[in-house]
Backbone bond lengths (Angstrom), bond angles and torsions (degrees), N, CA, C in turn:
res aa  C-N    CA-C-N  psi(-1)  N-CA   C-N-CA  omega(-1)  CA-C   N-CA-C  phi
1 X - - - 1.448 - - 1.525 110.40 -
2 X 1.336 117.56 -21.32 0.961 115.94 176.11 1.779 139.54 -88.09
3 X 1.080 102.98 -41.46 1.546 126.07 139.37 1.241 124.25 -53.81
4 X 1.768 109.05 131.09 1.492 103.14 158.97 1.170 104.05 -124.48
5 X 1.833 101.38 166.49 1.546 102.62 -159.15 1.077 113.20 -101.54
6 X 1.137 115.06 -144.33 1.752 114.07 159.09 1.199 139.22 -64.30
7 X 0.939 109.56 -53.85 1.891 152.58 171.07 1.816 99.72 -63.26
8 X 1.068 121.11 -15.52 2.046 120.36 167.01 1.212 89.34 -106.52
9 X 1.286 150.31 -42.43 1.701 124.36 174.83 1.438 111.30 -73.59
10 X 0.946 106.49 -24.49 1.780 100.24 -172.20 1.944 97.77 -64.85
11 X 1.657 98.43 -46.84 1.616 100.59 -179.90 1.709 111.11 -51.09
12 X 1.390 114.10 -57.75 1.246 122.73 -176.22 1.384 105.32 -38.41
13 X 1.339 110.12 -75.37 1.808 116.76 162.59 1.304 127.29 -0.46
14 X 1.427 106.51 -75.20 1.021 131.25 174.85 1.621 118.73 -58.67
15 X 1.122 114.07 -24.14 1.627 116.07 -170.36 2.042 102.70 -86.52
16 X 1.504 92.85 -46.98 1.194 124.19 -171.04 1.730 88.38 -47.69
17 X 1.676 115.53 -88.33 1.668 110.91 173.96 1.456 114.66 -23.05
18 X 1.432 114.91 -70.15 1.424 104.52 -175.47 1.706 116.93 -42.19
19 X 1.455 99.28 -47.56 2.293 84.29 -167.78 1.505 81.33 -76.18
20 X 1.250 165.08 -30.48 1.571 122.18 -142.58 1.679 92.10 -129.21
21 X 1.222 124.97 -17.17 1.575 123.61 -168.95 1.215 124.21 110.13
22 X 1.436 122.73 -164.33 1.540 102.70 160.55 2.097 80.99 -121.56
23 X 1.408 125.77 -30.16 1.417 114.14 -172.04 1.747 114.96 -59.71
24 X 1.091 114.63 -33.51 2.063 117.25 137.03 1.072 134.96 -39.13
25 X 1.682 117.07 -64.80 1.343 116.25 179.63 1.933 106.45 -72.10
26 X 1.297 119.75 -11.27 1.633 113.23 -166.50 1.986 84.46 -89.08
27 X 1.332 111.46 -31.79 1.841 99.04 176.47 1.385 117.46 -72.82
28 X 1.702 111.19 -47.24 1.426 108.39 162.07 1.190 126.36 -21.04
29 X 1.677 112.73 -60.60 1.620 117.19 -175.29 1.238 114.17 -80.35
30 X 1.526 121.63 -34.20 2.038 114.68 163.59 1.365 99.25 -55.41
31 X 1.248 135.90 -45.74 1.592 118.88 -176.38 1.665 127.01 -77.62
32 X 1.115 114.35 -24.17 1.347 117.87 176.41 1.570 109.59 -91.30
33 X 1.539 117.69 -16.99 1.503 129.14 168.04 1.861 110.94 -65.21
34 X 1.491 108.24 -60.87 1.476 123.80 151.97 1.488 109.87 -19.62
35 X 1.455 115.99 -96.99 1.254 112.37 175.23 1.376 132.72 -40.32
36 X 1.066 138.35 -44.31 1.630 138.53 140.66 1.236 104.09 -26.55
37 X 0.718 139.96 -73.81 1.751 145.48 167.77 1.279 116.62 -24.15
38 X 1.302 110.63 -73.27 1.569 109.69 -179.71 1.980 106.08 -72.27
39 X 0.907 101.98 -16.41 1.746 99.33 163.73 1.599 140.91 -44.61
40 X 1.577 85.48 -54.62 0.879 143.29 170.84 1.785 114.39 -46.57
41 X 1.530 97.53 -60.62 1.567 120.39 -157.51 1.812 86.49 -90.78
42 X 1.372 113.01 -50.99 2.125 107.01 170.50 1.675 112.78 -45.05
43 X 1.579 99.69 -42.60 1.526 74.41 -166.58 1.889 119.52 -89.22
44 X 1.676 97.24 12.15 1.219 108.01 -175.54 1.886 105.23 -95.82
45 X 1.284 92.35 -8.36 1.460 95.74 -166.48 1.817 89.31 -107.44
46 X 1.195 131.98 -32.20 1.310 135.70 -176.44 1.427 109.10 -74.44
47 X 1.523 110.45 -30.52 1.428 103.16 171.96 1.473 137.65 -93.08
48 X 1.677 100.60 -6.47 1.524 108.82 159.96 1.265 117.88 -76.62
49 X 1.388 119.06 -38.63 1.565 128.04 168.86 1.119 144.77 -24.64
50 X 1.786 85.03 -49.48 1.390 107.84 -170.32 1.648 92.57 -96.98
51 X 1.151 139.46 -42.30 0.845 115.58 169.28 2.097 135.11 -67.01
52 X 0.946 117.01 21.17 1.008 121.14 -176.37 1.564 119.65 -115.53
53 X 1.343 89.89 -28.32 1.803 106.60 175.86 1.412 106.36 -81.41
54 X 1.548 121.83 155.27 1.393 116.02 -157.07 1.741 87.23 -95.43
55 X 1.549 110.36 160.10 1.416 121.64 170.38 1.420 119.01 -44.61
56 X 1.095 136.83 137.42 1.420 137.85 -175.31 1.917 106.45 -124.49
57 X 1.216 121.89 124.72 1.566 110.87 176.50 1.325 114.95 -68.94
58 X 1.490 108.37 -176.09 1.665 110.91 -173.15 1.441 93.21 -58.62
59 X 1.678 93.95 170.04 1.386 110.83 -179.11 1.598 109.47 -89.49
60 X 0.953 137.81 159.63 1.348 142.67 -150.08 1.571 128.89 59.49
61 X 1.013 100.07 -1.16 1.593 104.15 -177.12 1.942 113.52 -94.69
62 X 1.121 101.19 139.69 1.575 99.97 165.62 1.231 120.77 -118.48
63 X 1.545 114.99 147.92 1.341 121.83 179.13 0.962 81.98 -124.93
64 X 1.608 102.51 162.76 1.634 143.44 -155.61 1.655 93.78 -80.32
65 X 0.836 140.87 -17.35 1.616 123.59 163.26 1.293 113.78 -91.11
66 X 1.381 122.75 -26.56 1.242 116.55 166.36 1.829 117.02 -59.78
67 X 1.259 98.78 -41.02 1.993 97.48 -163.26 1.432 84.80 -86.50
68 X 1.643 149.05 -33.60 1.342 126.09 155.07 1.467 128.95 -23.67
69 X 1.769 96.95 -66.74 1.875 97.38 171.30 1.357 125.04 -71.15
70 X 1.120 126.60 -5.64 1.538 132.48 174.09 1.540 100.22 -96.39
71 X 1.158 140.71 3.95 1.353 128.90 179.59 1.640 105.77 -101.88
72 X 2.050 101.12 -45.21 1.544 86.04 -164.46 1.777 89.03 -89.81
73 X 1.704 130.10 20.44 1.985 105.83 -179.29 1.578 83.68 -69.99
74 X 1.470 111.43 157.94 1.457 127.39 154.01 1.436 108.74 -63.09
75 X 2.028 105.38 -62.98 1.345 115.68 -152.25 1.416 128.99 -76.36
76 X 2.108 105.03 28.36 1.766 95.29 159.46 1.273 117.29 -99.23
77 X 1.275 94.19 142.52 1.947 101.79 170.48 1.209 78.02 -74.43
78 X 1.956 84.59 172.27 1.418 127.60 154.40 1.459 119.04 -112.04
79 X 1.157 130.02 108.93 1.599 126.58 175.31 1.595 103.88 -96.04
80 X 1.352 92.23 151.52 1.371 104.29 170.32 2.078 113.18 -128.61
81 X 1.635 92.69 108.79 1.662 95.76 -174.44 1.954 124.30 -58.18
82 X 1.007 100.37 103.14 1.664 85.73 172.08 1.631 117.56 -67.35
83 X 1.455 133.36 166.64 0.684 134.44 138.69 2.108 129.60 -87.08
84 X 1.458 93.50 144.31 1.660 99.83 -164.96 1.638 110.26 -75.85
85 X 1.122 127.72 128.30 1.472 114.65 177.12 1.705 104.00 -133.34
């Protein structure tokens, strides 16, 4: 009962073609083949990337060359957020 054999996938198979076709199931697999593909090609392109750009620390944190160049730029505003009521 726990096993299936050959002869219950072949049925499944077979049921499967009949409701969807095979001109469906042959796009199904160009499209889900595609995506594997381009998956594939992000994480090959995400992992040279990242390695090439220099380390950056957590976000929110400042180091002392950073609050140097943010002291003498002229061109930051200051905003001040209201809240909406």
């Amino acid at each position: 009962m726990g096993s299936f054999s050959i002869w219950h996938w072949l049925i499944v198979l077979l049921i499967v073609v009949m409701v969807f076709g095979t001109k469906k199931l042959k796009n199904i697999g160009g499209d889900l083949g595609g995506a594997v593909k381009g998956f594939k090609d992000g994480m090959k392109e995400g992992g040279s990337a990242a390695a090439d750009d220099k380390p950056v620390g957590p976000a929110g944190q400042v180091t002392n060359a950073q609050s140097v160049d943010k002291a003498s730029d002229k061109t930051t505003i200051d905003v001040e957020a209201r809240q909406k009521s």
